[in-house]
C-alpha positions in Angstrom: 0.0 0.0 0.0 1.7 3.7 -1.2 1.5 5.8 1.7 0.5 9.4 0.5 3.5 12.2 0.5 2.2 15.2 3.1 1.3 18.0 0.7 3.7 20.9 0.7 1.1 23.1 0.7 1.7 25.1 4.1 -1.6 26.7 5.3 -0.7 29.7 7.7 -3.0 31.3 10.1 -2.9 34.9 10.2 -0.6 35.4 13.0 2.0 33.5 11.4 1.7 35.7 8.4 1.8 38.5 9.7 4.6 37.3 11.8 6.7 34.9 9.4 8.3 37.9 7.2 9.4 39.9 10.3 11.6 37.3 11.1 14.5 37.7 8.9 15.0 41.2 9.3 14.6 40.8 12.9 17.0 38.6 13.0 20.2 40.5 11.0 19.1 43.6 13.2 19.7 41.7 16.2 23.3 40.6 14.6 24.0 44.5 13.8 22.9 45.0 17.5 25.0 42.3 19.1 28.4 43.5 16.7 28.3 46.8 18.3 27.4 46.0 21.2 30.8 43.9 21.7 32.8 46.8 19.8 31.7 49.4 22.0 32.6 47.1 25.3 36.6 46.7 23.9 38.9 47.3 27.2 42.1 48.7 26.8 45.4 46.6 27.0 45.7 48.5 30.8 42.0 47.1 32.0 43.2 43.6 31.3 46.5 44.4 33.0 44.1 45.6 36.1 41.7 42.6 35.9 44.9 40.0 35.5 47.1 41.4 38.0 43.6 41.5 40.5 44.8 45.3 41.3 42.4 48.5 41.0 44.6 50.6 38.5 47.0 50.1 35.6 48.4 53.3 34.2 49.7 53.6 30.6 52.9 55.6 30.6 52.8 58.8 28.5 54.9 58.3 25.4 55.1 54.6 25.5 52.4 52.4 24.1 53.2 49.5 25.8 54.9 50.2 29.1 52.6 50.3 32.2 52.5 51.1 35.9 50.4 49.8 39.0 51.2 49.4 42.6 52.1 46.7 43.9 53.2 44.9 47.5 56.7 46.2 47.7 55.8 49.7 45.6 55.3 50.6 41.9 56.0 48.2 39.3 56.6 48.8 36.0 55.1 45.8 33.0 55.3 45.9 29.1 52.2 44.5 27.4 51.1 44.5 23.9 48.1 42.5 22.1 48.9 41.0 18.8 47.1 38.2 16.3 47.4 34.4 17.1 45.0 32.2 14.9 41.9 32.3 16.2 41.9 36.1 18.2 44.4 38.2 19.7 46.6 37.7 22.7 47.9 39.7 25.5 51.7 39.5 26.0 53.3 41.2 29.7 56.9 40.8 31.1 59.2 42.9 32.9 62.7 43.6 32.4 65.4 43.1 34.7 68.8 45.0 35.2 70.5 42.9 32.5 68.1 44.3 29.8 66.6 40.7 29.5 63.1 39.7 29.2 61.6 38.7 32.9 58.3 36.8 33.8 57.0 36.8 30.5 52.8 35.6 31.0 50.1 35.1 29.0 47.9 37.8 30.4 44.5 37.1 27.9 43.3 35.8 24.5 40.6 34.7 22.6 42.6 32.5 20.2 41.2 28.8 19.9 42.2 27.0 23.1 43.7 23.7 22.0 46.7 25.5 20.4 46.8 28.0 23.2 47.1 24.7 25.5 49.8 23.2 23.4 51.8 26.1 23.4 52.0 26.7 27.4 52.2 22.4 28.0 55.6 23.0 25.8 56.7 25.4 27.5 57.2 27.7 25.5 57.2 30.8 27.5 60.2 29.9 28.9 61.9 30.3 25.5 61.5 34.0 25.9 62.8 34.4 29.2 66.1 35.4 29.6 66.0 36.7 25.7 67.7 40.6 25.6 65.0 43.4 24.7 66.9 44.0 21.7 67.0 40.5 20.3 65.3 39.9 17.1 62.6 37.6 19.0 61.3 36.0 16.0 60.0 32.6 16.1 62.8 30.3 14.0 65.5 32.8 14.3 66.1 33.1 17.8 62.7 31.7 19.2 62.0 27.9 19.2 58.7 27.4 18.3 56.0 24.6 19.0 54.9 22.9 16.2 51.1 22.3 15.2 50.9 26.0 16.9 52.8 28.6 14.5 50.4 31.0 14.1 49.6 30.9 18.0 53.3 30.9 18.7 53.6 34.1 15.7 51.4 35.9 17.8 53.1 35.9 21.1 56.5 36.4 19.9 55.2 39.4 18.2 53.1 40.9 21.0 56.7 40.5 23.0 58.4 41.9 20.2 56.5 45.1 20.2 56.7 45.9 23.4 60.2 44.8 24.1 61.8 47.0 20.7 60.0 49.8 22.2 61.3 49.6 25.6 64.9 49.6 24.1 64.7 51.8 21.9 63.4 54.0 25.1 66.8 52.7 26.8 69.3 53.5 23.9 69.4 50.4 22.5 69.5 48.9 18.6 67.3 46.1 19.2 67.6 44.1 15.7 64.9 43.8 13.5 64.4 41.4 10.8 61.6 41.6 8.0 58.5 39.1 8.1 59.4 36.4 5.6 56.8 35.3 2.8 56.3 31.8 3.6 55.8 29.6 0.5 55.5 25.6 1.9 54.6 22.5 1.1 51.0 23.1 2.1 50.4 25.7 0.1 51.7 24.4 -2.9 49.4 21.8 -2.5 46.5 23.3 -1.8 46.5 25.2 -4.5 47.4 22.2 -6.6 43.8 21.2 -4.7 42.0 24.5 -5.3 43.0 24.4 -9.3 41.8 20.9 -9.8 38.7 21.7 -8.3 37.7 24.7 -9.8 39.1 23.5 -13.3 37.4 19.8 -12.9 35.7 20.0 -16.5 38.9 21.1 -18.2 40.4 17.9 -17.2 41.0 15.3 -19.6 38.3 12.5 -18.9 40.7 9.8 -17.7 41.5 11.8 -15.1 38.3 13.4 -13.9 37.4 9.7 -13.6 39.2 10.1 -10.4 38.6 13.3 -10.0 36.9 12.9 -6.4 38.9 10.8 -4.9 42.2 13.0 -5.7 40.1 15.7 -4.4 39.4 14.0 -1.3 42.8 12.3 -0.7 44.1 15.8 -0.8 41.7 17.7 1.1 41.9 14.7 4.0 45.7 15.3 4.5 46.6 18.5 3.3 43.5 21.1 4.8 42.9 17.8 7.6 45.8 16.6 9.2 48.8 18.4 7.9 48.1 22.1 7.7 44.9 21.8 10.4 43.0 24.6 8.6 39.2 23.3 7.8 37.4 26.2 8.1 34.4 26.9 11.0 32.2 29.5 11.9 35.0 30.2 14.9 37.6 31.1 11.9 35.2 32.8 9.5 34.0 35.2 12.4 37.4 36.0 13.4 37.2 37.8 10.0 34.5 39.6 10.1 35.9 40.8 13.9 38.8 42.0 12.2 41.1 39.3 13.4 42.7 39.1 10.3 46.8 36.9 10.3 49.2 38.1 8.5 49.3 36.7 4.4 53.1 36.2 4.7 52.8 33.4 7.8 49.3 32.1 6.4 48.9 32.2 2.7 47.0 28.6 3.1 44.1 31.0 5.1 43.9 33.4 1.9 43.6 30.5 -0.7 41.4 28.5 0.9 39.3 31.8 0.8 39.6 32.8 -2.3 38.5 29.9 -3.9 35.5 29.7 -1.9 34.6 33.6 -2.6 35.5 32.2 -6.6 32.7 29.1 -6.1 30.1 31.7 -5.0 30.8 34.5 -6.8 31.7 33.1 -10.2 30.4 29.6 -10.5 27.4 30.1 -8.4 28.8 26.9 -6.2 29.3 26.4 -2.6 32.8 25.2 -3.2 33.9 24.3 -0.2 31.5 22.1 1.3 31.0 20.2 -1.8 34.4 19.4 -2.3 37.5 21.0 -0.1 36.0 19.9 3.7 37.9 17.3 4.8 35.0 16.6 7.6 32.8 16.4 4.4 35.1 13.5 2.7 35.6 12.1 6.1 31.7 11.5 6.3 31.3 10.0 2.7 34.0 7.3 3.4 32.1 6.1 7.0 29.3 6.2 4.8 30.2 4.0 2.2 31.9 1.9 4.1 28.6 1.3 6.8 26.0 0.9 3.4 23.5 2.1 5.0 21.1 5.0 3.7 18.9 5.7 6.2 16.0 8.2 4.9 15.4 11.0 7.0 11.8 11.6 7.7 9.8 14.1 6.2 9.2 16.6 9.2 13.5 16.2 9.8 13.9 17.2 6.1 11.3 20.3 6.6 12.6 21.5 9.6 16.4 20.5 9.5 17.3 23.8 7.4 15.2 26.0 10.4 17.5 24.1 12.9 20.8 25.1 11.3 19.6 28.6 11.0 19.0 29.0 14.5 22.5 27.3 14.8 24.1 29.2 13.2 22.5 32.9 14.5 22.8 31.9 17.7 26.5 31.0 17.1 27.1 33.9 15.8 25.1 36.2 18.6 27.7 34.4 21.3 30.3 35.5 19.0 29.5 38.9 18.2 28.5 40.0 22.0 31.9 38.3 23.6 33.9 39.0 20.5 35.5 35.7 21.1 35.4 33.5 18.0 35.9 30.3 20.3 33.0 30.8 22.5 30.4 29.2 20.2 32.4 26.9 17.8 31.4 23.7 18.8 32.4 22.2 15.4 34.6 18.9 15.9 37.3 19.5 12.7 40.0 20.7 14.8 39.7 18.1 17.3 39.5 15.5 14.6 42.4 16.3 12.9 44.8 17.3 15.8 43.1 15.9 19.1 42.8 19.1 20.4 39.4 19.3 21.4 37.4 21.5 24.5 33.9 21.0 25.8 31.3 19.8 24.1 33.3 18.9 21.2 34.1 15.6 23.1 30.8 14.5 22.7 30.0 15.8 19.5 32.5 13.8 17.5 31.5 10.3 18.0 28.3 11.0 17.7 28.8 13.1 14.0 31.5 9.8 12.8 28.6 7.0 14.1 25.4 9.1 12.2 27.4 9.3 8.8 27.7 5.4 8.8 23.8 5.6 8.6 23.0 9.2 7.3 24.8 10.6 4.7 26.4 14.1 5.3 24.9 13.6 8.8 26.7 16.6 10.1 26.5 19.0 7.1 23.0 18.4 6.6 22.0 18.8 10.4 24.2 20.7 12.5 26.8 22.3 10.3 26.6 26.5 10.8 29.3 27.3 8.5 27.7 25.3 5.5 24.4 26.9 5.5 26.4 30.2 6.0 27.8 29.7 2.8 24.4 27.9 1.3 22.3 31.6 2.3 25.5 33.3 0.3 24.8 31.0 -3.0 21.2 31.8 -2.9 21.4 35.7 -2.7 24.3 35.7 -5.0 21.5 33.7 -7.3 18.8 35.7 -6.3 20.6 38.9 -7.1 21.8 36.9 -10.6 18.3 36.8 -11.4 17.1 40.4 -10.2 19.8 41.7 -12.2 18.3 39.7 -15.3 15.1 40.3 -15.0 15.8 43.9 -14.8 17.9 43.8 -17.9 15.4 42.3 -20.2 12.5 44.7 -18.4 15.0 47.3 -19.8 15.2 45.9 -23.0 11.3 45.3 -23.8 11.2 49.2 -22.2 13.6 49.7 -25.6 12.2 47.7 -27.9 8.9 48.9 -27.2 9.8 53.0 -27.1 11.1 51.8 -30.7 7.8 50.2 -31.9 6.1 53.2 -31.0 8.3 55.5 -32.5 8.0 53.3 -35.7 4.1 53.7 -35.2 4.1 57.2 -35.4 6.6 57.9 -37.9 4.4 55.2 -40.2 1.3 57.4 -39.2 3.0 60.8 -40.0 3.8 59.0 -43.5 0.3 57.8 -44.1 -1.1 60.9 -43.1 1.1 62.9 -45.9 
């Protein structure tokens, strides 16, 4: 017996009509609202000293930008902070200086940068690797700085918060300190992923005995080069940190900007959410378990209706958290990072089992249920096709506009000639 398929006819009282297109607009204002309601609450670098240091006032020196006063036990006591980009956020650098002109106490005062890699860093140690260093050093991680590896950008941005303030306090003092230019950095994982990007966005350029195999090169590569060697699968976490204005520097993270680009390319050019389809790792990740379990469970037809309303209210909420804290972290509760490196917090924990054992049974499980950043990039393909089709219906309005004017100028002219 055929069961009958619930019509998609959606009756709505008149409440809900009234109500339904409010929503939407309602919603980005509260996003607006929530942005600048975290801008205007930004504390100066002396307010975290104060909160940090548990002591009512830190006073900013006049002429330096990054040397500061309090009072402590045994008097007043001079610290140099400075704030500067790690990967997911900035992060507060302090130290003092001794007599010796060498770098003293050196903490991690605050930070919004993604806490696994903030973790890593401080298990390694690697604030001692700055002690002791002279304020004039170059203190640049790989020339006279050790740095912790599956951490670089983290480790970037300390060494160059320290760096600021410690160049500033010698040239205060007399001193040269040595300064060496930010290298370009060109690896192996860049070359590579743009080998990646290129095959994907030239796939039907391809000669067909390759495209045959087109997806699982694609895959392969995405797996190990965005997955588990560079660590880089985007999230609502690193997307946000952008539109904060937490953006790394090209030259130590040219990965960050390709990986970007192509994805502004899919949408814009191709009309094509690029990334999901084809350059998540998590995504390829979840078509393997799937194939391998062969199982297709259907989702039912209320899941299917209301799974898209689910993810929306995902991802707003997400990026509320994010907005009002202006801490990209605070909501990303996607489990990429802690797939591919084991560095997990929270919820996450929990999350990843459960999203690898519902993609032997469902396939994308994750993307098509819980995944913020996809239907972000979903709601950009759709206005960038809505605004495709605005723009041609408006062009060929324009055009019957012409062709019409013309007809009736033909009308009259033929009249004018009859009349003669």
């Amino acid at each position: 017996m055929k069961t009958r398929k619930p019509s998609s006819v959606k009756y709505l009282t008149l409440w809900q009509r009234c109500v339904t297109p409010l929503i939407k607009p309602f919603a980005i204002l509260l996003l607006l609202v929530a942005w600048w309601v975290g801008y205007s609450q930004q504390v100066g670098i002396n307010h975290v000293l104060a909160r940090y240091l548990n002591v009512v006032t830190v006073t900013k020196n006049d002429g330096q930008e990054h040397q500061f006063t309090y009072s402590g036990v045994t008097g007043s006591v001079t610290t140099y902070a400075a704030s500067a980009n790690g990967y997911g956020g900035p992060l507060v650098m302090a130290f003092e200086i001794d007599n010796n002109q060498r770098i003293r106490n050196a903490i991690l005062v605050d930070h919004i940068d993604t806490a696994g890699y903030v973790v890593n860093v401080l298990n390694q140690r690697f604030l001692d690797r700055i002690n002791g260093k002279t304020i004039s050093d170059t203190l640049r991680n790989g020339f006279d700085i050790d740095g912790v590896s599956g951490a670089t950008l983290t480790v970037e941005g300390m060494t160059e918060a320290v760096r600021k303030a410690a160049h500033e306090a010698a040239l205060q003092r007399g001193l040269s300190p040595k300064v060496e230019a930010t290298p370009w950095r060109f690896q192996w994982t860049d070359a590579l992923l743009t080998l990646l990007v290129l095959m994907v966005l030239f796939e039907r350029q391809m000669p067909a005995t390759l495209r045959k195999y087109h997806i699982m090169f694609v895959g392969a590569l995405s797996v190990v080069v965005i997955g588990f060697w560079a660590n880089m699968a985007l999230s609502i976490a690193s997307v946000s940190s952008l539109i904060l204005g937490y953006w790394p520097d090209p030259r130590q993270n040219l990965s960050l900007y390709i990986l970007l680009l192509s994805v502004l390319i899919g949408i814009i050019w191709l009309g094509k959410n690029l990334y999901c389809s084809q350059l998540c790792p998590f995504h390829h990740i979840q078509r393997w378990l799937h194939k391998l379990g062969k199982n297709n469970i259907g989702l039912s037809y209320w899941i299917n209706n209301h799974a898209i309303m689910v993810v929306n209210v995902l991802l707003w909420s997400a990026l509320m958290l994010i907005f009002i804290t202006r801490n990209p972290a605070v909501a990303s509760y996607e489990p990429f990072s802690m797939l591919f490196s084991l560095d997990g917090v929270g919820v996450q924990w929990y999350l990843l089992p459960l999203a690898l054992f519902g993609s032997f049974f469902i396939k994308d499980y994750w993307c098509r249920l819980f995944c913020p950043l996809g239907r972000g990039l979903n709601l950009l393909v759709e206005k960038r096709q809505q605004t495709r089709q605005w723009w041609r219906s408006r062009a060929k309005r324009k055009v019957i506009k012409v062709q019409s004017a013309k007809s009736q100028v033909t009308l009259q002219q033929s009249n004018i000639e009859r009349d003669k």
